[in-house]
Every structure is written in structure tokens, then in C-alpha cells.
C-alpha positions in Angstrom: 0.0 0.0 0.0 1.2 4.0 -0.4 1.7 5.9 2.1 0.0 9.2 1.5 2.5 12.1 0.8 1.0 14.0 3.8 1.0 12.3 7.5 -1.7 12.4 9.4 -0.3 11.3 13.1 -2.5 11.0 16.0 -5.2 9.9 14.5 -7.1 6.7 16.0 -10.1 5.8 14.4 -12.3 7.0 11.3 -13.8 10.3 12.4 -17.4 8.7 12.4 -16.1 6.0 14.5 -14.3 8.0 16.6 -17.5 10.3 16.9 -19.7 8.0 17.6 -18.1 6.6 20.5 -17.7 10.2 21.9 -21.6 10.6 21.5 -22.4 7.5 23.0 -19.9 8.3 26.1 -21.3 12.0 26.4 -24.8 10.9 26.0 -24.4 8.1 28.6 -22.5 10.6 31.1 -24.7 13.5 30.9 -27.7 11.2 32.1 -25.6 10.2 34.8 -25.6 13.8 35.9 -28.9 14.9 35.1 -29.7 11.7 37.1 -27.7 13.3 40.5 -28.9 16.3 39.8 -32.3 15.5 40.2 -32.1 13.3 42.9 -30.4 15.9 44.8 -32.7 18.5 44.3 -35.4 16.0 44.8 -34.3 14.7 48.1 -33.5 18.5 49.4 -37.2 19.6 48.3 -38.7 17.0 49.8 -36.9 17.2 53.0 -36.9 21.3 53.2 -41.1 20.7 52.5 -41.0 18.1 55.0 -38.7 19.7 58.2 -40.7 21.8 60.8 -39.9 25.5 60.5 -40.3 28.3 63.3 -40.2 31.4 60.2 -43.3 32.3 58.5 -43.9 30.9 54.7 -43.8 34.6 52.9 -43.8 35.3 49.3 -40.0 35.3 48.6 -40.1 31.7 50.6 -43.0 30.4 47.8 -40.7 32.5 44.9 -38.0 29.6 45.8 -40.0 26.8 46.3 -41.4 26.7 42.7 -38.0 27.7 41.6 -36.6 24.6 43.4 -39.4 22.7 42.0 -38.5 23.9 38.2 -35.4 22.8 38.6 -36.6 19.1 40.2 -38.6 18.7 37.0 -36.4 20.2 34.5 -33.5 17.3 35.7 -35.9 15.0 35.1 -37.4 15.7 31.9 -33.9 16.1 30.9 -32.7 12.5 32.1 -36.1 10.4 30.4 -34.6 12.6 27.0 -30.9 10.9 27.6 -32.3 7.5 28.3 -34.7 7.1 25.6 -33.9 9.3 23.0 -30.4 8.7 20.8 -29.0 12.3 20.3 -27.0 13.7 18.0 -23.4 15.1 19.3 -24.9 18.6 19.0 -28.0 18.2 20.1 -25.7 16.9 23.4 -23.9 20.0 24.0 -27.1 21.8 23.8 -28.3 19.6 26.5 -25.2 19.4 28.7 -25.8 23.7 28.4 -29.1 23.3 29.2 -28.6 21.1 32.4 -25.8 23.3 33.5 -27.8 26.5 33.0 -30.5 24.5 35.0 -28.5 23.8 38.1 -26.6 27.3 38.0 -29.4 29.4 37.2 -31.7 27.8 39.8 -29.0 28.1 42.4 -28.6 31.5 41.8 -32.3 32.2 41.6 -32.2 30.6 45.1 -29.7 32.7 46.5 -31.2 35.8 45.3 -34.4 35.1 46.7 -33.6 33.6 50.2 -30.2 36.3 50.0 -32.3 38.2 53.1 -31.9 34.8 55.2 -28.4 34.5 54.1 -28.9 31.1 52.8 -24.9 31.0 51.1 -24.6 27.0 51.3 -26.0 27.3 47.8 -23.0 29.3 46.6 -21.0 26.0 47.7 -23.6 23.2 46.8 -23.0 25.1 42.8 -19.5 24.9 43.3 -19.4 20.9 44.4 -21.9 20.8 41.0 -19.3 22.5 38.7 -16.4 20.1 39.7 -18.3 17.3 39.2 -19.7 18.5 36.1 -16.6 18.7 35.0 -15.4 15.1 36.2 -18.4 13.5 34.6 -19.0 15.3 31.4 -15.8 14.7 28.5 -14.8 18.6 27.7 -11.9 20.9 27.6 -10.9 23.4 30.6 -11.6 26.2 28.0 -15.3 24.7 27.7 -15.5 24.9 31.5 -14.2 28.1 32.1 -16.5 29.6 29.0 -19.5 28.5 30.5 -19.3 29.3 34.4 -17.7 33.0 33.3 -21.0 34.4 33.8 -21.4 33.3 37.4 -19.3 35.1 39.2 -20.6 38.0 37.3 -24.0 37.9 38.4 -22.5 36.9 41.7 -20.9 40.5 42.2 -23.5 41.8 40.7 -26.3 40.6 43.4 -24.1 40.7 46.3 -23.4 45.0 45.8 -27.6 45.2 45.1 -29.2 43.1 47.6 -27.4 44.1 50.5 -26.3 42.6 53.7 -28.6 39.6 54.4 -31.3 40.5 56.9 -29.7 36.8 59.4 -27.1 39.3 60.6 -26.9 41.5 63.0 -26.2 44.9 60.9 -26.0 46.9 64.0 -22.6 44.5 64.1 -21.8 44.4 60.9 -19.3 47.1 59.4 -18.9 47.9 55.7 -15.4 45.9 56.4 -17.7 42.7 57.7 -19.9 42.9 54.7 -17.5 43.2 51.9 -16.2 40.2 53.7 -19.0 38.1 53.6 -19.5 38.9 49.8 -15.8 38.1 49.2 -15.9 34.8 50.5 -18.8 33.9 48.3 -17.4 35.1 45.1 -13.6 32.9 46.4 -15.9 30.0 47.0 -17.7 29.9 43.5 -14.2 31.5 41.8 -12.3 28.5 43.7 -14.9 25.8 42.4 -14.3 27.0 38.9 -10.7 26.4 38.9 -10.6 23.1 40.1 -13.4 22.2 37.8 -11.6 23.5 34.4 -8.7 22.1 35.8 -10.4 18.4 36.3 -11.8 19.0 32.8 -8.6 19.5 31.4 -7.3 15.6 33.0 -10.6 13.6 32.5 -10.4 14.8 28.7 -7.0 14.2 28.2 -7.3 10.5 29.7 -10.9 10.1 28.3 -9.1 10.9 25.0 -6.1 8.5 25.7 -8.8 5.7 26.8 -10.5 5.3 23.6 -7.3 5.7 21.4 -6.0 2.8 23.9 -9.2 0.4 23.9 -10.0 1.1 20.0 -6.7 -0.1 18.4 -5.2 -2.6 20.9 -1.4 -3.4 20.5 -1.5 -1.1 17.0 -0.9 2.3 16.7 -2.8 4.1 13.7 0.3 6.2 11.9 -1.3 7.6 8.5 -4.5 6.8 5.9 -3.0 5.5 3.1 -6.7 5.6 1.1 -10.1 4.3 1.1 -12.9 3.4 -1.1 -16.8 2.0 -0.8 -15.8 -0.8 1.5 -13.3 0.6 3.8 -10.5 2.9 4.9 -6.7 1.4 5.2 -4.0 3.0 7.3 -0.8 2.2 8.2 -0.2 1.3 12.0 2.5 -0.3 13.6 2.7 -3.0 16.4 3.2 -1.7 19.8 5.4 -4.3 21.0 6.8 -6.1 17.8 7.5 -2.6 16.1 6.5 -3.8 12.9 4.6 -1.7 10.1 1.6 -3.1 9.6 -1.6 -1.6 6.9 -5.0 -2.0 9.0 -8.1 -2.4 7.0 -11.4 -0.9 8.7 -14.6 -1.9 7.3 -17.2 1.0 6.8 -19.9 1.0 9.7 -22.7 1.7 6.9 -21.8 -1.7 5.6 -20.3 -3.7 8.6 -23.9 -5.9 8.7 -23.9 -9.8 9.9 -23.6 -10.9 6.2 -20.8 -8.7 5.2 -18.8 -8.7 8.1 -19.0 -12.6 7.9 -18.3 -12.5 4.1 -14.9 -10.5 5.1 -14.0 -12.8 8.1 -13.9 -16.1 6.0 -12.1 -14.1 3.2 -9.3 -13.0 5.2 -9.3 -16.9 6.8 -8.6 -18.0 3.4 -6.0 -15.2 3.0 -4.0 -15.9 5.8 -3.8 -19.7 4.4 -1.7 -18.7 1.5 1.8 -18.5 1.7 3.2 -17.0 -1.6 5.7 -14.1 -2.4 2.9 -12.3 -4.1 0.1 -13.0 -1.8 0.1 -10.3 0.9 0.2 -11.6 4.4 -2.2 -11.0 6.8 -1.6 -11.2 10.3 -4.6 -10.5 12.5 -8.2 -9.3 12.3 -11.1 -8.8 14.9 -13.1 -5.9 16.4 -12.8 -2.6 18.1 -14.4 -1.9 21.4 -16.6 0.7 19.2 -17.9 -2.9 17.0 -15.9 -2.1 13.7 -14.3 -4.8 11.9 -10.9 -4.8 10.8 -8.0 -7.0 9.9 -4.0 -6.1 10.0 -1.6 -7.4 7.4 1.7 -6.5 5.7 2.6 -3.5 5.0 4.5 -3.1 1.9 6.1 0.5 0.2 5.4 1.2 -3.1 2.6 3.2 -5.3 -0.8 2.4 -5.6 -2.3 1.1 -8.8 -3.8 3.9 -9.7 -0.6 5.7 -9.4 1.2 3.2 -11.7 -1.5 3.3 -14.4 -1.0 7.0 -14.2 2.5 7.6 -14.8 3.6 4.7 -16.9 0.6 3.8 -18.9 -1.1 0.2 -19.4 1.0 -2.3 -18.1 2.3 -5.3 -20.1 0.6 -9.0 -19.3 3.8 -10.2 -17.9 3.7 -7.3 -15.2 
């Protein structure tokens, strides 16, 4: 096979493959987290519903309750989507912004409205929620960073309108006290959203390493020498024998029962023969991601193509 005059190192897997499995990873980790996040904000509702309270049910108290109940049913509308509905990678990301506006906008909502009571564990409980957003969900730190930005925005901008919350004395609380108290909420939500770019940056790094890892086995995918209805080839090499090697993968529009078997008793054949001018092959199977492919030898040269190209028709004896 020819190598292709232009190298195309790094690469792992056909980019549908390769997408596919990152959809079906995202997808699969996203319900995960709309999962927690509605059981969370479940279980809290239910219990803060539920404890016996000594303060008077006002308006602002019902403003938070239906707010905590939006957010109850919007994690679970979003987690029966994930689990019975197969989305499209874009369609993901609009749901993975959709869950996080969810759990940050309710949680500032919250804080807003209680922000008399000085109910700040909320500020913390969306700062546990970004790191392990960020843990769960596959994405860069610059992906992270872009979509928490606002918060500590609106943050400031609620803390130096709302006041001091009405749970402290004022009569003891100087100007120095109350910048305080805002400062620690906007280090607590600031500190949450460097860790969590920063455990984006490692669980995509490794998530990335993983599937390269599990897809290809002891072969490591060099370059695409060229591809046609069938297939793609591209030159690999063995891990631990250090031996070129040219991987066939079969299409995933075609890889049904019938062809895929067709393919496995035609390389069994193959590898039978033993002939200078019968290409060897040396394995064949599956990737994790279901795509068949066999490895064989690897030889330099031109293509056919190629040849016909530059010398003409070839004689019978060639």
C-alpha cells in the first residue's frame, strides 16, 4: 500500500467511529448527571417541605420553592430525554448547556431570593456541582471556564444590590464585615471553577487516551493510506513487535452480519496462503466501538492507480 505524501499522526479511528463513540460516552455521562442532579434536588425539596420550620412561609419563601421545583422537574425531563432518545453530538452539547444553566441558574435564583436569610450553602452546593460536572461530562478546561464565566458575574452583581442579608446583626456588621461576607462567596464559587476547568482538562485528556487505547489494541494508527466504498486502510504499527503493519477498517454503513462474515472467511482464506505475491495478513477482529478490521503487511510502493498514471497500461507479464 502507499503511504500518502501527507502524514496524518494521531489519528485513531475513522472520524465517524471516533464520533460515535464520543456521543455514545457523552450521551451516557450527561444522564448520569442529570440523574444526580435530580435526585439531589429531589431529596432536598422534599426534606426542606417536610422539616418543621419556626419562620413564616412569605412570598420570597414560595418565589424559591417553585423555583426549586422547576429545577426538580427540568432534571428529570432532561434524564427520560438521555435514556430514551439517541441524540446527535450537537444536540448533546445543547443539552449538557441546558442542564448546567439548570443547576446554576436555579442556584442563583435561590440565592437571590432567600439572599435576606443569608442562605450562602448554595453558593458551595454550585460549586461541588461544577467540579463534578466537569469530572463526569468529557470537555476541555476552555469549555468549563467559557460556561461558568457568567457566574461570578451575576454573583458581584447581586451581592453589591441586595445588601447585607437580613440573618445578621447589621447593628454589628461594618462595611469591612460585609465586603467580607461577599468576598468569601465570590472565592468559593471563583475556587470551584478552577478546580473544575482544571479536572476538565485531566478527565479529557485521559478520556481521550482511553479510547485511542481500547480502539486499536497493540496497533498504533500512523497515517490513511486511502479508502474506497468498502473501507479505509491505514498504516499502524505494532506496539510491541515494532512492525509496520496496513489496517483495513470496514465502513460501519456496511459492517452488517452478512458482510462482516463475508470479510472474516475471506481473510481466513488469506491468511492460508503462503506465496511471495500473496500479501500476508496477520490478525483481524473488532474494536471496542464494533468495527471490523484485519491487519496485514505492509508493503512501500505506489498504488495502482498511481502506476497506471504515470507509466501507462501495463504489459501481461507485469
Amino acid at each position: 500500500m502507499a503511504a500518502s505524501t501527507r502524514p496524518e499522526r494521531g489519528l485513531v479511528l475513522t472520524d465517524r467511529v471516533r464520533g460515535e463513540a464520543i456521543r455514545q460516552h457523552l450521551q451516557t455521562r450527561l444522564g448520569i448527571l442529570a440523574l444526580m442532579v435530580a435526585v439531589a434536588a429531589t431529596v432536598f425539596y422534599l426534606v426542606l417541605r417536610l422539616l418543621p420550620t419556626t419562620e413564616d412561609a412569605g412570598r420570597a419563601d414560595q418565589l424559591a420553592a417553585l423555583v426549586h421545583l422547576a429545577v426538580c422537574v427540568g432534571a428529570w425531563i432532561l434524564f427520560l430525554l438521555l435514556k430514551r432518545v439517541e441524540l446527535r453530538l450537537d444536540k448533546l452539547r445543547l443539552f449538557d448547556a441546558l442542564l448546567f444553566a439548570l443547576a446554576a441558574g436555579g442556584s442563583l435564583a435561590w440565592y437571590a431570593i432567600r439572599y435576606e436569610r443569608g442562605d450562602s450553602d448554595v453558593i458551595a452546593l454550585l460549586a461541588i456541582f461544577l467540579v463534578g460536572r466537569a469530572v463526569l461530562i468529557p470537555g476541555t478546561a476552555l469549555r468549563t471556564i467559557l460556561l461558568a464565566l457568567p457566574l461570578p458575574v451575576i454573583l458581584f452583581i447581586l451581592n453589591t444590590t441586595l445588601g447585607p442579608p437580613r440573618n445578621y446583626d447589621v447593628s454589628l456588621m461594618d462595611e469591612g464585615s460585609v465586603g467580607s461576607y461577599r468576598r468569601w462567596m465570590q472565592i468559593t464559587l471563583a475556587f470551584g471553577i478552577v478546580v473544575a476547568a482544571l479536572a476538565s482538562h485531566v478527565t479529557f485528556a485521559l478520556r481521550r487516551e482511553l479510547v485511542e487505547a481500547r480502539a486499536l489494541g497493540p496497533y498504533q494508527l500512523l497515517q490513511k493510506l486511502g479508502g474506497g466504498g468498502m473501507g479505509e486502510v491505514w498504516k499502524a504499527r505494532h506496539e510491541a513487535l515494532k512492525r509496520p503493519t496496513a489496517i483495513k477498517f470496514l465502513r460501519p454503513e456496511v459492517s452488517g452480519s452478512d458482510t462482516v462474515q463475508r470479510f472474516e472467511n475471506e481473510v481466513r482464506n488469506a491468511a492460508r496462503l503462503m506465496h511471495p505475491n500473496v500479501i500476508q495478513i496477520y490478525d483481524y477482529g473488532h474494536t471496542t466501538e464494533g468495527l471490523f478490521y484485519y491487519a496485514m503487511e505492509y508493503l512501500k510502493g505506489v498504488d495502482l492507480a498511481r502506476l497506471l498514471e504515470t507509466e501507462g497500461p501495463l504489459p501481461p507479464e507485469r
